[in-house]
PDB file of N, H, CA, C and O in Angstrom:
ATOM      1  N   UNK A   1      35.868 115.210   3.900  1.00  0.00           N
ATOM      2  CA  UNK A   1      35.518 115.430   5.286  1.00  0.00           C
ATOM      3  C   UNK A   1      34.166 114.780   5.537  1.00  0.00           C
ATOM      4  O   UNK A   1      33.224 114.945   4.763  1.00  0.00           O
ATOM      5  N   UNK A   2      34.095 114.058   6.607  1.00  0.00           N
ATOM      6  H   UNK A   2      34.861 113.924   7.236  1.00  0.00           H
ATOM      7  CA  UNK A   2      32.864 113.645   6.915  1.00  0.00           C
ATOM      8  C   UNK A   2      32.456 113.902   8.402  1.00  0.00           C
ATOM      9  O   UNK A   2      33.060 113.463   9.380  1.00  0.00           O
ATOM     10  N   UNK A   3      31.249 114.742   8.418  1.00  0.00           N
ATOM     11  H   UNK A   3      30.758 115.098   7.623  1.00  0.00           H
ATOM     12  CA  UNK A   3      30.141 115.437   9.438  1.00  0.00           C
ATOM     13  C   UNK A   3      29.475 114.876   9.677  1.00  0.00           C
ATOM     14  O   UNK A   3      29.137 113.954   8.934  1.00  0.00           O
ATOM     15  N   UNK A   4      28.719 115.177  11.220  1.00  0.00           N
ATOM     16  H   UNK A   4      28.993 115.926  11.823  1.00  0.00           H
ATOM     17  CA  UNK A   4      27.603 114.663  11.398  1.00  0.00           C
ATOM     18  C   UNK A   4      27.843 113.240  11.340  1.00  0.00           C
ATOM     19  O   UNK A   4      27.067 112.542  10.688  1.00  0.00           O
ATOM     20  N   UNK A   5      29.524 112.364  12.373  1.00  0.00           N
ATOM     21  H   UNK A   5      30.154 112.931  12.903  1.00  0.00           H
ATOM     22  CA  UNK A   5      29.084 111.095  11.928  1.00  0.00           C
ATOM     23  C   UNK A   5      28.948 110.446  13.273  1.00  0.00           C
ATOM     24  O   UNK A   5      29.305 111.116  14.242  1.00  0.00           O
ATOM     25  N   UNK A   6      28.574 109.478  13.431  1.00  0.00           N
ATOM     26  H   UNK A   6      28.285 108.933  12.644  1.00  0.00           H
ATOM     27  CA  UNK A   6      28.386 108.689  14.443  1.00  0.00           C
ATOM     28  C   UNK A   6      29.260 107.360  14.670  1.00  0.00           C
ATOM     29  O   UNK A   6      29.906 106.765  13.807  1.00  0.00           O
ATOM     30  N   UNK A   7      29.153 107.081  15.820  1.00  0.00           N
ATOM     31  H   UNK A   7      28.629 107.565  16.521  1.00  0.00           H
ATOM     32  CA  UNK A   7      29.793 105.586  15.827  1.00  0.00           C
ATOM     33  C   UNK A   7      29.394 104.923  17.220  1.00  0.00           C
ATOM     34  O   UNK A   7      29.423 105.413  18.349  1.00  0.00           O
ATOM     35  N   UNK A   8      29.130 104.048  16.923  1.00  0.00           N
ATOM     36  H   UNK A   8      29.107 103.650  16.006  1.00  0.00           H
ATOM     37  CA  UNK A   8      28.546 102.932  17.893  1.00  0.00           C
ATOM     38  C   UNK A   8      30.335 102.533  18.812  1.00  0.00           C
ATOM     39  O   UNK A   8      31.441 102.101  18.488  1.00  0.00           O
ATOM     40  N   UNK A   9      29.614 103.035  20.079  1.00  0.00           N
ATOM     41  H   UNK A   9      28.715 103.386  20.341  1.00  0.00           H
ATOM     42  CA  UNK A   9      30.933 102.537  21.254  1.00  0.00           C
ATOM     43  C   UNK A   9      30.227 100.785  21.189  1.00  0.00           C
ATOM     44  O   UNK A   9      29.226 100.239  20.724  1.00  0.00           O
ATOM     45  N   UNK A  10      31.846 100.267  22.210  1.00  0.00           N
ATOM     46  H   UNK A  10      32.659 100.710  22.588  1.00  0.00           H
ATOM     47  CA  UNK A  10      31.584  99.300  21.886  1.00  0.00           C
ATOM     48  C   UNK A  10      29.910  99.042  23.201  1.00  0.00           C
ATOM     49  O   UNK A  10      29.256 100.023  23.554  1.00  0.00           O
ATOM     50  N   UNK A  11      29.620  97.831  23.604  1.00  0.00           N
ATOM     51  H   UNK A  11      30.152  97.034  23.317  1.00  0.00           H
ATOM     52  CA  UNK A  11      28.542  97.293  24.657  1.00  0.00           C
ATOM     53  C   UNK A  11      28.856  97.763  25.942  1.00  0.00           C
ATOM     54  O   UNK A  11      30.039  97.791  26.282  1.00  0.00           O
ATOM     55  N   UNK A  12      27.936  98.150  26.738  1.00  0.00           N
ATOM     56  H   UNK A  12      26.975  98.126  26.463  1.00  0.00           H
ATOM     57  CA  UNK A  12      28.612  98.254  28.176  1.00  0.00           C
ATOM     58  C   UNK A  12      28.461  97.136  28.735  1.00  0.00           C
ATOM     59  O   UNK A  12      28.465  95.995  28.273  1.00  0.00           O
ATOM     60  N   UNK A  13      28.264  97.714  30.244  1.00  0.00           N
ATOM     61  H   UNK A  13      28.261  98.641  30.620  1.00  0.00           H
ATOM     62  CA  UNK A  13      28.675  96.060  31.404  1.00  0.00           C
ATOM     63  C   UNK A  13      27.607  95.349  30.619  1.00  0.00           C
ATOM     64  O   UNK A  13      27.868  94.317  30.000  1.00  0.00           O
ATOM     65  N   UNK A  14      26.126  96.013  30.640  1.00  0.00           N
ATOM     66  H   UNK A  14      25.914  96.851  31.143  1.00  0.00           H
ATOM     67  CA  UNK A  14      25.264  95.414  30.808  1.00  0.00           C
ATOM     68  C   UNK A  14      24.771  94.763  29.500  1.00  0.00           C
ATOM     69  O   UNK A  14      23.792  94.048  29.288  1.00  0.00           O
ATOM     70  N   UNK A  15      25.855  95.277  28.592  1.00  0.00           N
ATOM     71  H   UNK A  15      26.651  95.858  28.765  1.00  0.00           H
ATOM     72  CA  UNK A  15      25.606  94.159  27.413  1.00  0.00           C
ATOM     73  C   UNK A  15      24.568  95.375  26.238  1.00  0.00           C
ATOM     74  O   UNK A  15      24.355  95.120  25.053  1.00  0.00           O
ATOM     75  N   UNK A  16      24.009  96.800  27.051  1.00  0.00           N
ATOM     76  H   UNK A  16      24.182  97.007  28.014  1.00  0.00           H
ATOM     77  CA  UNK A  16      23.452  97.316  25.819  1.00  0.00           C
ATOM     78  C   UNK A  16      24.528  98.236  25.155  1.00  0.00           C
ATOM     79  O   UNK A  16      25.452  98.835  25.706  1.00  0.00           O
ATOM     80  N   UNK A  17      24.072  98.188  23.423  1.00  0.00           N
ATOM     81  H   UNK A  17      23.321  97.702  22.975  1.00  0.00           H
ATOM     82  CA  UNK A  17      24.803  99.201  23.100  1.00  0.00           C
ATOM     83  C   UNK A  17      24.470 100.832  23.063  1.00  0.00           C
ATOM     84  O   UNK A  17      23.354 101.340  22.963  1.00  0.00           O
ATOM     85  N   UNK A  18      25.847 101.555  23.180  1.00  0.00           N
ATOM     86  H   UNK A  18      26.754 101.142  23.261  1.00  0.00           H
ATOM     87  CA  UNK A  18      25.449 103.187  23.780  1.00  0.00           C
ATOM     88  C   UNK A  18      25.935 103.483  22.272  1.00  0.00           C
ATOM     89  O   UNK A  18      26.511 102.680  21.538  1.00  0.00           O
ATOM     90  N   UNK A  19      25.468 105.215  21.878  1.00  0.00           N
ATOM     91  H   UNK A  19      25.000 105.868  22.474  1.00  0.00           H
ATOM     92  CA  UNK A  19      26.543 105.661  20.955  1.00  0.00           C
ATOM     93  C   UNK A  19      27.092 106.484  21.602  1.00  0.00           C
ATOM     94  O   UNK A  19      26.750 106.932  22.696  1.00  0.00           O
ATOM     95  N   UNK A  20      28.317 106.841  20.740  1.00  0.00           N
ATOM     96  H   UNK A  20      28.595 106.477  19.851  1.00  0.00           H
ATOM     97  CA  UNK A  20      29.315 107.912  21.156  1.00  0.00           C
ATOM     98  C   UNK A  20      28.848 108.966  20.578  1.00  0.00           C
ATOM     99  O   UNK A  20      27.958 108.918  19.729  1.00  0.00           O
ATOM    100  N   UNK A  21      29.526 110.264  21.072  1.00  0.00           N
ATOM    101  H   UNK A  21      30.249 110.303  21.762  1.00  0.00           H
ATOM    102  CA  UNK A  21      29.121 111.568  20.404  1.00  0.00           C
ATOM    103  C   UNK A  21      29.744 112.030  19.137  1.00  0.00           C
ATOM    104  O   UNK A  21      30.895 111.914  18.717  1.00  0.00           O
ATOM    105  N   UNK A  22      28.578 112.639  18.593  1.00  0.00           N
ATOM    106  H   UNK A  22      27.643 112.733  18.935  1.00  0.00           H
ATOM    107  CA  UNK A  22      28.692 113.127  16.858  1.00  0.00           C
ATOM    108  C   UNK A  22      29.985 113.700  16.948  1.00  0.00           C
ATOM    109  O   UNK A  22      30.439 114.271  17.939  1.00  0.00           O
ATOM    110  N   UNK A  23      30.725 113.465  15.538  1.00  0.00           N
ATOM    111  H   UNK A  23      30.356 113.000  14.733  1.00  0.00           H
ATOM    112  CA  UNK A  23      32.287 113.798  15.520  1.00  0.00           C
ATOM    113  C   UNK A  23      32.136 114.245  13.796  1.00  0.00           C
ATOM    114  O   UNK A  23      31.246 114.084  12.961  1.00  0.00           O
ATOM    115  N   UNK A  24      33.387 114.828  13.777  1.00  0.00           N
ATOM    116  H   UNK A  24      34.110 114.959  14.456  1.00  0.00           H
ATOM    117  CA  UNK A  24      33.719 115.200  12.051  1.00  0.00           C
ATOM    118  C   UNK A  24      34.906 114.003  11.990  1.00  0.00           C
ATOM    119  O   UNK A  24      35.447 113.574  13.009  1.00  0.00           O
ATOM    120  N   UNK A  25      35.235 113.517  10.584  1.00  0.00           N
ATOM    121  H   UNK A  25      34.795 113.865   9.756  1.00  0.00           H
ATOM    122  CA  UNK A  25      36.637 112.849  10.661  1.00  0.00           C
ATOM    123  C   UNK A  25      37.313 113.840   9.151  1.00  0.00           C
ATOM    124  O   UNK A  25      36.756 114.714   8.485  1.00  0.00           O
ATOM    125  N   UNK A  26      38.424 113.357   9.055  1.00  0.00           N
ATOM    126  H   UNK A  26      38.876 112.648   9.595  1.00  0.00           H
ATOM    127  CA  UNK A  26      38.865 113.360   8.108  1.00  0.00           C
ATOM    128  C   UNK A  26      39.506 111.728   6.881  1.00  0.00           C
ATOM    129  O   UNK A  26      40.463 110.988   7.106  1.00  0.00           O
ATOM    130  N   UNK A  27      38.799 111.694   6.007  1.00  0.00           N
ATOM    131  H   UNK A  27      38.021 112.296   5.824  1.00  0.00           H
ATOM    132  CA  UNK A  27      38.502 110.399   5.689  1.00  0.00           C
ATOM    133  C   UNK A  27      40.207 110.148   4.581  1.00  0.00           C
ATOM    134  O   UNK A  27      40.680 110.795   3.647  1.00  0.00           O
ATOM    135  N   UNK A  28      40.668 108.876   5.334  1.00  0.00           N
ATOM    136  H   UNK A  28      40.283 108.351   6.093  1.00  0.00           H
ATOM    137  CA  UNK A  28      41.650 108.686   4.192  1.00  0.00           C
ATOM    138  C   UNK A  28      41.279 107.550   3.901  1.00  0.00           C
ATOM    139  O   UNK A  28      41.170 106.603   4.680  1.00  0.00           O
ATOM    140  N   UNK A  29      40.954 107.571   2.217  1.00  0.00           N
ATOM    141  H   UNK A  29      41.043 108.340   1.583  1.00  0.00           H
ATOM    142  CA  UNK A  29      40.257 106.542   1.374  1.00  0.00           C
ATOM    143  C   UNK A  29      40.472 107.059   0.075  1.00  0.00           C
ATOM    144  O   UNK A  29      40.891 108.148  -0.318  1.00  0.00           O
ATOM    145  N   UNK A  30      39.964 105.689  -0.699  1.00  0.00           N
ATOM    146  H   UNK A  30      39.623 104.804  -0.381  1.00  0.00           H
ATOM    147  CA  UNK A  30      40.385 105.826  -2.196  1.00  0.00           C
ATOM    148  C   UNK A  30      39.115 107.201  -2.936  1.00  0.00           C
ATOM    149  O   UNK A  30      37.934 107.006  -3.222  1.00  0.00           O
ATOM    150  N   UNK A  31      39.804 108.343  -3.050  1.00  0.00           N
ATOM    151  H   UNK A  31      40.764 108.502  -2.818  1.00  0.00           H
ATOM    152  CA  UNK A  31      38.488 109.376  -3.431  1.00  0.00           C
ATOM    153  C   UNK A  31      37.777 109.180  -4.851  1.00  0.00           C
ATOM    154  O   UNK A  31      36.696 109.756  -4.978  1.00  0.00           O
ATOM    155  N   UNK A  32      38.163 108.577  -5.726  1.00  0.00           N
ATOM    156  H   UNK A  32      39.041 108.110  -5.622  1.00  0.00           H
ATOM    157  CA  UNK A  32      37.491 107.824  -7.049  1.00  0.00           C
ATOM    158  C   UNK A  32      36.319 107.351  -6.141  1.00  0.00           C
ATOM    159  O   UNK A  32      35.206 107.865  -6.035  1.00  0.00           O
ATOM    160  N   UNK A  33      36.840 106.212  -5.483  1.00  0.00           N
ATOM    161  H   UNK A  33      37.745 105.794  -5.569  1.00  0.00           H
ATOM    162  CA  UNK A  33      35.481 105.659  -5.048  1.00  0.00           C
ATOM    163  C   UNK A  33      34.545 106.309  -4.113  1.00  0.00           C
ATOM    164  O   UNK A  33      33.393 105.877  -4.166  1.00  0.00           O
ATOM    165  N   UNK A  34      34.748 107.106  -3.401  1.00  0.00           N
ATOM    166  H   UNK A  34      35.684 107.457  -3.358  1.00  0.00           H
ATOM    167  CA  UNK A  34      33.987 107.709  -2.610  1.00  0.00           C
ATOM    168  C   UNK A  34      33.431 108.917  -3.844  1.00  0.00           C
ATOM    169  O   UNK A  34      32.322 109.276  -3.448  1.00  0.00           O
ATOM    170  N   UNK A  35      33.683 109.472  -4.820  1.00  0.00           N
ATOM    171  H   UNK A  35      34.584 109.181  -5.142  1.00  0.00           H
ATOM    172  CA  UNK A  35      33.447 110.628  -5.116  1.00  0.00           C
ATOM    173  C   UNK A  35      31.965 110.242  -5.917  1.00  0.00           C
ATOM    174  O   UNK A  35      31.277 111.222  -6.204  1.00  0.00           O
ATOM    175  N   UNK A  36      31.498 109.067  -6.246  1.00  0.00           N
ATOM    176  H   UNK A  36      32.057 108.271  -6.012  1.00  0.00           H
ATOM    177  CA  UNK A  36      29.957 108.412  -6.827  1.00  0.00           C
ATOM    178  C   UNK A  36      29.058 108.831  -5.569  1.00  0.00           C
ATOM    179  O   UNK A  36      27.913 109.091  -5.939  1.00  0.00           O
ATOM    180  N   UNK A  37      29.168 108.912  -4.764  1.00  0.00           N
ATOM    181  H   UNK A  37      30.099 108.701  -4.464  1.00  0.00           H
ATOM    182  CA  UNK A  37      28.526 108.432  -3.770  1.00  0.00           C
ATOM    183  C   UNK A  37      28.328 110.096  -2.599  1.00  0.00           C
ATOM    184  O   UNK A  37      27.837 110.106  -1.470  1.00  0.00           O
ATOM    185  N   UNK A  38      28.887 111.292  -3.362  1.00  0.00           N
ATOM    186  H   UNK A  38      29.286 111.284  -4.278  1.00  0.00           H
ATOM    187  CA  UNK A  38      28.832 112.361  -2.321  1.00  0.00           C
ATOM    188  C   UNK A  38      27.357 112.675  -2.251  1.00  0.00           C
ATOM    189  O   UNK A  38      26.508 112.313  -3.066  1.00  0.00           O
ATOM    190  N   UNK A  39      27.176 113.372  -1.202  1.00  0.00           N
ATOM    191  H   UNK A  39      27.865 113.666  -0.539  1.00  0.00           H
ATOM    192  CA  UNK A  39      25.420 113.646  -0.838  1.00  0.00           C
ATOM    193  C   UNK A  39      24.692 112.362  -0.321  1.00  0.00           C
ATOM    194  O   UNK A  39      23.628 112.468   0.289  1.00  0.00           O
ATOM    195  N   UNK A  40      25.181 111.337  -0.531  1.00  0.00           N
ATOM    196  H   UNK A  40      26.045 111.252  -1.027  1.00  0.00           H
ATOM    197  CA  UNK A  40      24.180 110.037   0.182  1.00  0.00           C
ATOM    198  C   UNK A  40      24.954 109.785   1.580  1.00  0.00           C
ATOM    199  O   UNK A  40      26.058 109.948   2.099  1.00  0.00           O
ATOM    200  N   UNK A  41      23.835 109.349   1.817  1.00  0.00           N
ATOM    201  H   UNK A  41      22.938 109.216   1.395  1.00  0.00           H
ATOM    202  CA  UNK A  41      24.265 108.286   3.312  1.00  0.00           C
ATOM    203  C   UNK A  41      24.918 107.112   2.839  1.00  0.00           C
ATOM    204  O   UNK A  41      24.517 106.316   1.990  1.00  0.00           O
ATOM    205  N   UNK A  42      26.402 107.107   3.762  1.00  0.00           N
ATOM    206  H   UNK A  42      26.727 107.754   4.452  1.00  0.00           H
ATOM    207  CA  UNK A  42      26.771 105.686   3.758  1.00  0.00           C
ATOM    208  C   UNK A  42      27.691 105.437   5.152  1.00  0.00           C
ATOM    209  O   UNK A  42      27.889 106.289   6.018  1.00  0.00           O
ATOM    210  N   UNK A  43      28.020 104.549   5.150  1.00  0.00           N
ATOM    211  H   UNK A  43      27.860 103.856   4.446  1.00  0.00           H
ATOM    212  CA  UNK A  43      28.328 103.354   6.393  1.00  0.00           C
ATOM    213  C   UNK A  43      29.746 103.049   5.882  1.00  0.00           C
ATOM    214  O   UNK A  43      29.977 102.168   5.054  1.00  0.00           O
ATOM    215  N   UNK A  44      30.875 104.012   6.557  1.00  0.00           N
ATOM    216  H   UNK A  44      30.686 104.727   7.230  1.00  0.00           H
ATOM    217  CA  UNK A  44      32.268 103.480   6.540  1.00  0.00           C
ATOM    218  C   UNK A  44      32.629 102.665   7.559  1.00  0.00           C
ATOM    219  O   UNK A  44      32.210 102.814   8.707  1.00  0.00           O
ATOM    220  N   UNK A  45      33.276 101.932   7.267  1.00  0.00           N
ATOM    221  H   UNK A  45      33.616 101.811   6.335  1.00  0.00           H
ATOM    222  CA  UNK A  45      34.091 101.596   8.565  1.00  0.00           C
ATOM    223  C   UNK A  45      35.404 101.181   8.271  1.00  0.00           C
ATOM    224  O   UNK A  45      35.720 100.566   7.253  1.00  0.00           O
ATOM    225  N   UNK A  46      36.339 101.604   9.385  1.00  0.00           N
ATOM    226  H   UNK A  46      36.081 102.104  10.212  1.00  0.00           H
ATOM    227  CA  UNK A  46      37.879 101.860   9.411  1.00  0.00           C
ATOM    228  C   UNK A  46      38.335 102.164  10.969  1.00  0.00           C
ATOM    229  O   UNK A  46      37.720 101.895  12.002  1.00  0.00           O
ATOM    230  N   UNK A  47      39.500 102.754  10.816  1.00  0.00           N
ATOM    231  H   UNK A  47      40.000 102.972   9.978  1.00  0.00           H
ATOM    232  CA  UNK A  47      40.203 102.538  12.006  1.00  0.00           C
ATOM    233  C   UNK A  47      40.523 104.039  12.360  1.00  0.00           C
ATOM    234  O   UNK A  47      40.991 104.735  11.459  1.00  0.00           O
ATOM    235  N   UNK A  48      40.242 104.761  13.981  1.00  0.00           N
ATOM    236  H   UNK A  48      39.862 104.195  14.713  1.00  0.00           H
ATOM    237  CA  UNK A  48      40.499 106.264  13.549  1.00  0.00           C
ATOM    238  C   UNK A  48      42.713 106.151  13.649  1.00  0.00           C
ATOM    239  O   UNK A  48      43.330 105.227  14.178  1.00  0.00           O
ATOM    240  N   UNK A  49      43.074 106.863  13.254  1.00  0.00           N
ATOM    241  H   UNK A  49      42.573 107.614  12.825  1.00  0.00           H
ATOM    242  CA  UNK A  49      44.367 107.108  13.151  1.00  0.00           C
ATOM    243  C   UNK A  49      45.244 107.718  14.355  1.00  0.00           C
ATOM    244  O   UNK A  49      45.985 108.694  14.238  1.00  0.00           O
ATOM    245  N   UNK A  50      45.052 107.042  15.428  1.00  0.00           N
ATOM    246  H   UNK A  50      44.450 106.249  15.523  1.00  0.00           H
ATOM    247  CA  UNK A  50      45.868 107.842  16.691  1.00  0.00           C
ATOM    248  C   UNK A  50      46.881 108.014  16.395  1.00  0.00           C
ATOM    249  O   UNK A  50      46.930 109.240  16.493  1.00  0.00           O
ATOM    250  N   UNK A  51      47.973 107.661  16.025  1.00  0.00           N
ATOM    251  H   UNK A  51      47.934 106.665  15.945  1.00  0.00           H
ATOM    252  CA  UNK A  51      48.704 108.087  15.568  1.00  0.00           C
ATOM    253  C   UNK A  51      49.437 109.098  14.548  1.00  0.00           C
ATOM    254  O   UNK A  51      50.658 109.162  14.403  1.00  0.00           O
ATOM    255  N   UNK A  52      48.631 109.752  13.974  1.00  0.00           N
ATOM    256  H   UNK A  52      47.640 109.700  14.091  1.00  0.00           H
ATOM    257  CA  UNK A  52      48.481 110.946  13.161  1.00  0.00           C
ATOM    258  C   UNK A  52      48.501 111.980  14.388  1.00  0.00           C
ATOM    259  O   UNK A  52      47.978 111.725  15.473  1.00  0.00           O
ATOM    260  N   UNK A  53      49.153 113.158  14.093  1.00  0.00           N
ATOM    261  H   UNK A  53      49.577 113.365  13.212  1.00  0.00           H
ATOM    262  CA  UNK A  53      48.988 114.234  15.483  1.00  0.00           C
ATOM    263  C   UNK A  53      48.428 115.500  14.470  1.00  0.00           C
ATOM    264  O   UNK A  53      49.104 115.959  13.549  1.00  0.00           O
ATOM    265  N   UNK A  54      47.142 115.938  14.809  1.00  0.00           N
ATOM    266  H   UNK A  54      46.593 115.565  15.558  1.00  0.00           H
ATOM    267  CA  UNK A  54      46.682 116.542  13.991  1.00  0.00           C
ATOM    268  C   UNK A  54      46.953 118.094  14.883  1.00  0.00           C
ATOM    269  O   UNK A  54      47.222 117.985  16.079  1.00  0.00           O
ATOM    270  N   UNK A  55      46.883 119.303  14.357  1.00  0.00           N
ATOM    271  H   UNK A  55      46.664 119.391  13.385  1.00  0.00           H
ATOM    272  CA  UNK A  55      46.732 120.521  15.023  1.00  0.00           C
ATOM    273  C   UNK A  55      45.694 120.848  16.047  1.00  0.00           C
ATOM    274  O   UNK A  55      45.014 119.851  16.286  1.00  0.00           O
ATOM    275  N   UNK A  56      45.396 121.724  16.620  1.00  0.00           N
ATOM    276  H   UNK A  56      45.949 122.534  16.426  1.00  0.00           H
ATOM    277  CA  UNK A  56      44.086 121.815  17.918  1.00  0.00           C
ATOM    278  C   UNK A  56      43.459 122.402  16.352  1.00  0.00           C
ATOM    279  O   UNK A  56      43.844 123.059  15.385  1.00  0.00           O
ATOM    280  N   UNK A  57      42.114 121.605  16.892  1.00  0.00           N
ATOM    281  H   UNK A  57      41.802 121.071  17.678  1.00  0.00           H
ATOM    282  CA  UNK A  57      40.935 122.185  16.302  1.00  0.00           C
ATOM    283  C   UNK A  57      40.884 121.341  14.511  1.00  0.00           C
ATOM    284  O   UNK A  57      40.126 121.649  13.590  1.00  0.00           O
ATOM    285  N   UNK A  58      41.611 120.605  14.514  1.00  0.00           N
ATOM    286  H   UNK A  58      42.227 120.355  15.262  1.00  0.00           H
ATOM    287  CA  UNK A  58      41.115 119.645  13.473  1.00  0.00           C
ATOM    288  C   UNK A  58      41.015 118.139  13.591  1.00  0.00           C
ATOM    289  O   UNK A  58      41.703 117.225  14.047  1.00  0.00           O
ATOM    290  N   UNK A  59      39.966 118.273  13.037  1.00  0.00           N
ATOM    291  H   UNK A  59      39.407 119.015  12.667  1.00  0.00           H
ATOM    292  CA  UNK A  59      38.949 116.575  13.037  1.00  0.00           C
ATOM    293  C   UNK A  59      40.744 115.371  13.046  1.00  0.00           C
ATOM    294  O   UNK A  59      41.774 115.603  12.414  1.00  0.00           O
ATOM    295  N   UNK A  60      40.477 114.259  13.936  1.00  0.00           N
ATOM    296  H   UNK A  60      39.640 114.071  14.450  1.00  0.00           H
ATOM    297  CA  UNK A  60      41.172 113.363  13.377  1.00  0.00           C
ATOM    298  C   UNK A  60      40.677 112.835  12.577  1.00  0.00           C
ATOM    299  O   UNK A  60      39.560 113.152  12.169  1.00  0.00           O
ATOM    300  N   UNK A  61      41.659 111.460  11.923  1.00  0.00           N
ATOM    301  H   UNK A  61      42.567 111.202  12.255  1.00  0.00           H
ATOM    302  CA  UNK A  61      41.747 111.000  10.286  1.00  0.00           C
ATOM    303  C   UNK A  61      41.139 109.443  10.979  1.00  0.00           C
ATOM    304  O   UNK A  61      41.353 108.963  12.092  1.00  0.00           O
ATOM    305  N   UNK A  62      40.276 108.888   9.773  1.00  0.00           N
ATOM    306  H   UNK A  62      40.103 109.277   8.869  1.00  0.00           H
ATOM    307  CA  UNK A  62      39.681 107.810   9.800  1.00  0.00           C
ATOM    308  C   UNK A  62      40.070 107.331   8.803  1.00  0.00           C
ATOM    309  O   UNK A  62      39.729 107.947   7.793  1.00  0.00           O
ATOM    310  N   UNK A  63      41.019 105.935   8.566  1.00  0.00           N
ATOM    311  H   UNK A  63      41.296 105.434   9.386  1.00  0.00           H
ATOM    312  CA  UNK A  63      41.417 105.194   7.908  1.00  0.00           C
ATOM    313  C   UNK A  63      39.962 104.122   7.117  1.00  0.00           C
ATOM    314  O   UNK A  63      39.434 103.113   7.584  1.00  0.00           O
ATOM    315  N   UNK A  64      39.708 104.751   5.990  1.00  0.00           N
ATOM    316  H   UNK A  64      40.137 105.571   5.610  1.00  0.00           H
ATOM    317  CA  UNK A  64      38.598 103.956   5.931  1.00  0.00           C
ATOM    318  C   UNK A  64      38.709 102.652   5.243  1.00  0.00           C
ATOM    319  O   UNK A  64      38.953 102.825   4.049  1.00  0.00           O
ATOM    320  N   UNK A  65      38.600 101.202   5.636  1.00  0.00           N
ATOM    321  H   UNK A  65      38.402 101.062   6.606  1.00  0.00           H
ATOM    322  CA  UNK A  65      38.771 100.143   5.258  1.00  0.00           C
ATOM    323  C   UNK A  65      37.339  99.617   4.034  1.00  0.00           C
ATOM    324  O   UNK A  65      37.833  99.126   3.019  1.00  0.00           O
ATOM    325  N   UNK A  66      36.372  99.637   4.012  1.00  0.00           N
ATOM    326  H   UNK A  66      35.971 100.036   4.837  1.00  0.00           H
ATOM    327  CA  UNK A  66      35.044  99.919   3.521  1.00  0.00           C
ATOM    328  C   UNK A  66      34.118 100.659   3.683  1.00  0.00           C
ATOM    329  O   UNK A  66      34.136 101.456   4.621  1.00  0.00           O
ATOM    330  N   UNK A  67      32.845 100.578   2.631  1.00  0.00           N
ATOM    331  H   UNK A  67      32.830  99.931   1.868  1.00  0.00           H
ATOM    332  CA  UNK A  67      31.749 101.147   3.328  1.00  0.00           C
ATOM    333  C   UNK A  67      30.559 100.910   2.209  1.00  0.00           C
ATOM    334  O   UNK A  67      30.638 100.347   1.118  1.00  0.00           O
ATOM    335  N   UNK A  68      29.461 101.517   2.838  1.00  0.00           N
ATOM    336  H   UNK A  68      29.398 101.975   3.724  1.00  0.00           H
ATOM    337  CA  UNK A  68      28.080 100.802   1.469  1.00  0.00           C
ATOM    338  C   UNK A  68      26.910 102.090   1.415  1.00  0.00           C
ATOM    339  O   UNK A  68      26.781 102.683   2.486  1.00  0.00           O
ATOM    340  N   UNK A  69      26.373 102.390   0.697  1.00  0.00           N
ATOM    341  H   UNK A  69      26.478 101.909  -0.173  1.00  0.00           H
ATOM    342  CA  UNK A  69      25.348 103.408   0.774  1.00  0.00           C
ATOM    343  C   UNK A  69      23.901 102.701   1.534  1.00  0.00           C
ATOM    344  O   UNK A  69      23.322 101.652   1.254  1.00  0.00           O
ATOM    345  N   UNK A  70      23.659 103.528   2.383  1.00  0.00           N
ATOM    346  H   UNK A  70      24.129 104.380   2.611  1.00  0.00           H
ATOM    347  CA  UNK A  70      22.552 103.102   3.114  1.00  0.00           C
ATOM    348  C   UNK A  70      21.351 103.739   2.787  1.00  0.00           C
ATOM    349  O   UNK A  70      20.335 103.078   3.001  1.00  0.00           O
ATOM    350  N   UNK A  71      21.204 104.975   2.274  1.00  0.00           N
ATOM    351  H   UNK A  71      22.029 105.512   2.100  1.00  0.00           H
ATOM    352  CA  UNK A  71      19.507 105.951   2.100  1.00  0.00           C
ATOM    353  C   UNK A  71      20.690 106.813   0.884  1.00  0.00           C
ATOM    354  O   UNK A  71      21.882 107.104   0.985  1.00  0.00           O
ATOM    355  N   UNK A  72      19.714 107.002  -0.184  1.00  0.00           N
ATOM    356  H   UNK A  72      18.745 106.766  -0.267  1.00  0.00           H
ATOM    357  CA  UNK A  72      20.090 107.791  -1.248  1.00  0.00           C
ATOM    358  C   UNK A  72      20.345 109.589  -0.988  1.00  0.00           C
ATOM    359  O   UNK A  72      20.889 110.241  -1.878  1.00  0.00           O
ATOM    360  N   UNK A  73      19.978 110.123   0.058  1.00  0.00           N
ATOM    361  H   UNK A  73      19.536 109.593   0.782  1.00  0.00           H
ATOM    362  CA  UNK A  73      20.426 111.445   0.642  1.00  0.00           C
ATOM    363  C   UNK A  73      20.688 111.578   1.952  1.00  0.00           C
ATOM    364  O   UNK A  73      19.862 110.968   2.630  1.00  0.00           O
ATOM    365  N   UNK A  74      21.639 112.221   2.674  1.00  0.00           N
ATOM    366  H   UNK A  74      22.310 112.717   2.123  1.00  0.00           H
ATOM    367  CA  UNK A  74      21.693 112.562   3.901  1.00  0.00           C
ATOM    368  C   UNK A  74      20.739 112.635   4.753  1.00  0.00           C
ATOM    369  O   UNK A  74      20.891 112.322   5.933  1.00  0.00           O
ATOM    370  N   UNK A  75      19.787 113.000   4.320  1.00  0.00           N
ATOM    371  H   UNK A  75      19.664 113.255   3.361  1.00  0.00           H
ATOM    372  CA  UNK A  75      18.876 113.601   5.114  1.00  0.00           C
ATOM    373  C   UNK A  75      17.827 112.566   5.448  1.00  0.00           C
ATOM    374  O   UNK A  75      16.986 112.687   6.339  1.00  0.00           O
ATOM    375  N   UNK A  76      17.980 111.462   4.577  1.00  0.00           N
ATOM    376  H   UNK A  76      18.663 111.364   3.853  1.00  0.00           H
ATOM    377  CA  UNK A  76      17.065 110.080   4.707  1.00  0.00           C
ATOM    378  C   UNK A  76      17.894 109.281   5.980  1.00  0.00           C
ATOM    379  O   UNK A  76      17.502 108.184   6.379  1.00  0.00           O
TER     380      UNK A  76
END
């Protein structure tokens, strides 16, 4: 599960970029590789899964295609 995440909408008219509001996902990815890396900050990116119909009240699924560690703890 990933909290507290963000994502950059795309540019508006005027060409600046906005973010969207903090979301939870549910991450489908290879968990070997993600499991080095719990407690740090990192930078996925993927596709969210509209097509998945999740129950009320749970995070949709983020198809994660990559990602890289950015600050060695969350909190950095």
């Amino acid at each position: 599960m990933l909290t507290n995440a963000s994502t950059d909408a795309p540019n508006d008219a005027a060409g600046a970029k906005t973010t969207a509001t903090v979301r939870s996902y549910r991450l489908v990815a290879n968990e070997q590789a993600l499991a080095p890396h719990t407690g740090k900050k990192i930078e996925v990116t993927g596709t969210v899964d509209s097509q998945a119909s999740a129950p009320a009240g749970e995070a949709p699924r983020l198809l994660v295609e990559s990602g890289k560690v950015i600050a060695p703890t969350c909190t950095d």
